[in-house]
C-alpha positions in Angstrom: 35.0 1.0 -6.1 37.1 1.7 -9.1 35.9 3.8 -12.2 36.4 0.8 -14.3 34.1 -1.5 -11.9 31.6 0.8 -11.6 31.1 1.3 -15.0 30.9 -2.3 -15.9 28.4 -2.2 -13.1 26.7 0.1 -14.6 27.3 0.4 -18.3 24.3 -1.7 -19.9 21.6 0.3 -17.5 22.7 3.8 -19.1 22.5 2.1 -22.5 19.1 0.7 -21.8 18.0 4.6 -20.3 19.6 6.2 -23.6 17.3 3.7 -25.5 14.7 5.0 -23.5 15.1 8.6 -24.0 15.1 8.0 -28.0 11.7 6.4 -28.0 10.2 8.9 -25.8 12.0 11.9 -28.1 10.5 10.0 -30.7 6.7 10.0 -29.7 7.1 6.2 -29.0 5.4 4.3 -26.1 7.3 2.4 -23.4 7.0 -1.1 -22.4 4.3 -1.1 -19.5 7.3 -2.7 -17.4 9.6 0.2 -17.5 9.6 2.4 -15.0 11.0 5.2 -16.5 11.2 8.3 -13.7 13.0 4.7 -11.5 15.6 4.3 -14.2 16.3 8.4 -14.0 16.5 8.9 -10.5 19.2 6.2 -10.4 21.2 8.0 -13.5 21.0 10.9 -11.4 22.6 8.9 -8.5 25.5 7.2 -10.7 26.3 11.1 -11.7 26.2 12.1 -7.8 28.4 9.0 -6.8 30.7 9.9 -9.9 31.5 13.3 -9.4 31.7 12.6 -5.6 34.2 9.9 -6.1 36.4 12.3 -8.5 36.0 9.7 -11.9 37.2 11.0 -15.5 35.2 13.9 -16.3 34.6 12.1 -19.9 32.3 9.4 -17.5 31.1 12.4 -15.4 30.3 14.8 -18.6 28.3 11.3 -19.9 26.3 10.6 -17.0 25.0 14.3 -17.3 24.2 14.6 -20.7 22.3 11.1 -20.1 20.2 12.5 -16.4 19.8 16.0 -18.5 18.4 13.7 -21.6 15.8 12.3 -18.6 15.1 15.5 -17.4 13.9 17.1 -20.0 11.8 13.9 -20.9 10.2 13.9 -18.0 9.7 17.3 -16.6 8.9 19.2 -20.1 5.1 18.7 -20.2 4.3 18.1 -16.5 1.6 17.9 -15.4 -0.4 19.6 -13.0 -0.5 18.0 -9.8 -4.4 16.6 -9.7 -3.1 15.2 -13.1 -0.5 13.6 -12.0 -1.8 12.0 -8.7 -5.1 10.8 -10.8 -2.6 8.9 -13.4 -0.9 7.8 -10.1 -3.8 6.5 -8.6 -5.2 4.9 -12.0 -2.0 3.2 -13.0 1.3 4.0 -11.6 0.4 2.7 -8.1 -1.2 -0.8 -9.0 2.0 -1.0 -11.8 4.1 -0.8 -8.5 2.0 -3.4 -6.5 2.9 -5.5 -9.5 6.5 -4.7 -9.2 6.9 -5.1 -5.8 4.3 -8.5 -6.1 6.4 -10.7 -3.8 6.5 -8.0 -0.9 2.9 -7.5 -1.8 2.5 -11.4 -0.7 4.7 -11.6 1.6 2.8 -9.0 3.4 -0.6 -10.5 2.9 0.0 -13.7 4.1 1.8 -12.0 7.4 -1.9 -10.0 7.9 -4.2 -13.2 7.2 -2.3 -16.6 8.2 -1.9 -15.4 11.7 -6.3 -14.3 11.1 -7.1 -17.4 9.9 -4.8 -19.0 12.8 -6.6 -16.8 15.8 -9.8 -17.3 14.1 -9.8 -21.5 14.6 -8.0 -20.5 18.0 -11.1 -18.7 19.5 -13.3 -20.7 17.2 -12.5 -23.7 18.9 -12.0 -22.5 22.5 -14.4 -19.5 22.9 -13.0 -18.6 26.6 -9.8 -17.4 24.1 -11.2 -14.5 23.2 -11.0 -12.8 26.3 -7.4 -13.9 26.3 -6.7 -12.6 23.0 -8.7 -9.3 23.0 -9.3 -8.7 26.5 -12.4 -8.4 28.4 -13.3 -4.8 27.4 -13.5 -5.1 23.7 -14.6 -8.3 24.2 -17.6 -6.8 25.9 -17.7 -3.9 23.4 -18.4 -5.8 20.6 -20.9 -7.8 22.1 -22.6 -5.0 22.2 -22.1 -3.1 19.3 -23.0 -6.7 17.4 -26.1 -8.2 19.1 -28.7 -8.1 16.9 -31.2 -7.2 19.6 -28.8 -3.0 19.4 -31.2 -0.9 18.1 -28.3 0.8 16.3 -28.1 -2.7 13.9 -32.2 -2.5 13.5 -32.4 1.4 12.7 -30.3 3.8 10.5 -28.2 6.4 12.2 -29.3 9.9 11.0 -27.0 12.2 8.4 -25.7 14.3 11.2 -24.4 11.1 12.3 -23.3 9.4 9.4 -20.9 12.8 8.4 -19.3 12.2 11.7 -18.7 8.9 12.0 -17.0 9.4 8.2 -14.3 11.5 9.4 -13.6 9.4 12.1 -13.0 6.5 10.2 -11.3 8.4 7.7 -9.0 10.0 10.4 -8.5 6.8 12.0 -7.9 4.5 9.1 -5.5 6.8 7.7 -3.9 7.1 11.2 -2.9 3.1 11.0 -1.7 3.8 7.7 0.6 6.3 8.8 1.9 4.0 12.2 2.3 1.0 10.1 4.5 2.8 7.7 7.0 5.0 10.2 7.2 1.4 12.2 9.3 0.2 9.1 12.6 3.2 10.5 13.0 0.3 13.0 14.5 -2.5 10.5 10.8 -3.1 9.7 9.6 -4.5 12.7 7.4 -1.9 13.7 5.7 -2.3 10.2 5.3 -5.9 11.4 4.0 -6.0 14.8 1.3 -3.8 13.7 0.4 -5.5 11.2 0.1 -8.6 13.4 -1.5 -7.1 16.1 -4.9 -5.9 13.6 -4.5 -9.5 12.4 -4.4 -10.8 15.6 -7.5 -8.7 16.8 -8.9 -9.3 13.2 -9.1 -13.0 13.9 -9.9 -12.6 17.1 -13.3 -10.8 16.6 -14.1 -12.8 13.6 -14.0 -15.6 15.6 -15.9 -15.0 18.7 -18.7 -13.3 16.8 -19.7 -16.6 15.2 -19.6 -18.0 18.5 -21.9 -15.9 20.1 -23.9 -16.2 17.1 -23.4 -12.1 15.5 -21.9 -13.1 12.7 -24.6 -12.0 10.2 -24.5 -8.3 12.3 -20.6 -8.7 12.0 -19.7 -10.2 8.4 -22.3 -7.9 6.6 -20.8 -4.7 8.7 -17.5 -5.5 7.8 -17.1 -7.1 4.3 -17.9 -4.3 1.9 -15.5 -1.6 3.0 -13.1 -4.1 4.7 -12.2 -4.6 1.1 -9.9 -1.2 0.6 -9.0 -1.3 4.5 -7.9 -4.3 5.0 -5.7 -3.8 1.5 -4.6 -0.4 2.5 -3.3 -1.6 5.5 -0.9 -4.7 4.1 -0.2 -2.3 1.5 0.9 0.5 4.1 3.0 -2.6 6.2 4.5 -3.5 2.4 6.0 0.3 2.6 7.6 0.5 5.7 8.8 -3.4 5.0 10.6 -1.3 2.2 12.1 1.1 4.1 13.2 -1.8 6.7 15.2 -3.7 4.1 16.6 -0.8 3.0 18.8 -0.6 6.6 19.0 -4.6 6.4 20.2 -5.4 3.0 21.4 -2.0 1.1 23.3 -3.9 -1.4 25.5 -1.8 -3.2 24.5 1.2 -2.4 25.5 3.2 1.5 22.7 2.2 4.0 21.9 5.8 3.9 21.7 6.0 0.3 19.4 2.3 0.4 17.3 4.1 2.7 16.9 7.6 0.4 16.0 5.2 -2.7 13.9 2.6 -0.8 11.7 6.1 0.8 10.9 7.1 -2.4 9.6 4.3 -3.2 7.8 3.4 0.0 6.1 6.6 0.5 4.5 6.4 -2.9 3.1 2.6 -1.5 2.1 5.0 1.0 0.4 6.8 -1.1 -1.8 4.4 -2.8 -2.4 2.7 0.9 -4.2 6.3 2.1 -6.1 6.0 -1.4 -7.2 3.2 -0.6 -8.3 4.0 3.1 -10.2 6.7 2.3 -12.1 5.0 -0.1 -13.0 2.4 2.9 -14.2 5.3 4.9 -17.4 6.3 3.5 -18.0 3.1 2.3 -18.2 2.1 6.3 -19.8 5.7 7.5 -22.5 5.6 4.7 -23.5 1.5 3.9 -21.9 -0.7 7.0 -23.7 0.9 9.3 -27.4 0.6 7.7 -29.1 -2.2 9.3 -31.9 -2.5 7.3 -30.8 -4.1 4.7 -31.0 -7.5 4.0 -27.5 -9.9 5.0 -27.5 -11.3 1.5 -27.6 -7.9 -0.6 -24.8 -6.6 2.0 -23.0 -9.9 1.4 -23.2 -9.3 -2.5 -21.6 -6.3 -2.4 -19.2 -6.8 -0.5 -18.1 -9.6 -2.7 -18.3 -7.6 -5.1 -16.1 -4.7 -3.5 -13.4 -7.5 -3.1 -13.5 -8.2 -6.5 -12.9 -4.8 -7.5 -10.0 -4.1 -5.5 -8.1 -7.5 -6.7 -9.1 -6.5 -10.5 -7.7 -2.9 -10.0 -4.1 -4.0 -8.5 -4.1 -7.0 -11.1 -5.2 -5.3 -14.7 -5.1 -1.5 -13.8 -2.4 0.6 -16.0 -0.9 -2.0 -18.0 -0.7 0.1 -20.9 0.9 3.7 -20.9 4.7 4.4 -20.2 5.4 6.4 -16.7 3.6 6.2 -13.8 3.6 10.1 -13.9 3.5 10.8 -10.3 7.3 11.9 -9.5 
């Protein structure tokens, strides 16, 4: 690409940057849209390509006032990093959910269509469950489910409950982390595991309301299935970034598409294991009691649904940065 090209490429997103920079010099507030340390990193990149590419150093000497500008902006009152990963977790990670809303979807409906589609499956043929999950975990969760356990009629002790919460906390993140590096394969690692919890998702679902667990089941399941389910897509949505990345780079080297696009994913990450870990004691400390009543479990986990959609939807929509670099 020729100097000229690439700065009429370029030109109106380094006026739009220095437009940045004067408001924030100036004490003034950002639209909640901008993603300001986004807009940097990719100054910073136009200067690398620049002076790699030998341009005029009038262009080159331009591009690093402008990234210097940013840097000082962003970096000169840092903060510490439990203050910036709270202002990530409270509204630079739902502000990228929003960004990245049709991946968001896209990613959803690959985790619950092919659910809802295994569900009827087994639903309506019962002898597919042992098809679909195989006869083992099949048999497992007929037994962890039948309402005749005494582990569903009685409360597991502390001791218990403590170590039952770092499994799941282990293990959730675990899936997080799996369904993420799956997306270095094009993305389709990212997407067969995704379909595969679906898949066994469904599957369960399904043949517990045949056999008659589904109160035992639902009320285990829906209150911290809220965050784990989420964290999940959300962790499949991040290596999916990474994935297109190495399919469609656009203008950029598929190397550098797959440097930008990682940055980005790994923050998705990020908010995926926040989310995870919230499902874990959630599961370790109120799915497992049994003695209480379907309907106040039901409630709740309603409830914890609710939350989770109203914290990606409305959470940091006002503020400037994301703050977590």
């Amino acid at each position: 690409m020729r100097q000229q090209e690439f700065e009429n490429l370029y030109q109106e997103k380094w006026l739009a940057f220095a437009e940045q920079c004067e408001l924030l010099e100036k004490r003034k507030t950002l639209d909640s849209k901008i993603d300001f340390s986004a807009n940097y990193r990719e100054v910073c990149h136009n200067l690398a390509l620049a002076q790699q590419r030998g341009f005029s150093p009038g262009l080159v000497g331009r591009l690093e006032k402008l990234s210097a500008r940013g840097h000082q902006l962003l970096y000169k009152n840092r903060r510490s990093l439990l203050g910036r990963i709270v202002r990530f977790i409270s509204a630079g990670f739902p502000r990228l959910i929003r960004k990245n809303s049709s991946l968001f979807w896209l990613a959803t409906s690959i985790c619950y269509l092919p659910a809802l589609i295994v569900f009827l499956i087994v639903w309506a043929d019962p002898d597919m469950a042992y098809s679909i999950l195989g006869s083992e975990t099949t048999a497992q969760l007929e037994g962890n489910f039948n309402p005749g356990n005494e582990r569903i009629t009685t409360n597991r002790d502390i001791d218990s409950d403590f170590y039952m919460f770092g499994y799941y906390l282990w293990n959730n993140i675990t899936v997080d982390l799996r369904t993420f590096a799956g997306g270095i394969l094009a993305g389709i690692g990212s997407l067969f595991i995704l379909l595969l919890n679906a898949v066994m998702l469904g599957g369960a679902s399904g043949h517990m309301l045949n056999m008659g667990y589904e109160d035992t089941f639902f009320t285990f399941v829906i209150a911290h299935g809220a965050p784990e389910l989420t964290g999940m897509v959300i962790s499949a949505m991040a290596g999916l970034k990474i994935g297109w990345g190495l399919i469609a780079p656009g203008n950029y080297s598929r190397k550098n598409a797959l440097f930008i696009r990682s940055k980005e994913g790994i923050r998705l990450l990020f908010g995926a294991i926040f989310l995870t870990a919230i499902a874990a004691p959630i599961e370790a400390f109120w799915s497992s009691i049994g003695t209480i009543a379907p309907s106040v479990k039901y409630t709740v986990g309603a409830i914890s649904w609710l939350l989770v959609a109203a914290y990606l939807m409305f959470a940091g929509r006002q503020g400037d940065t994301d703050g977590f670099k």
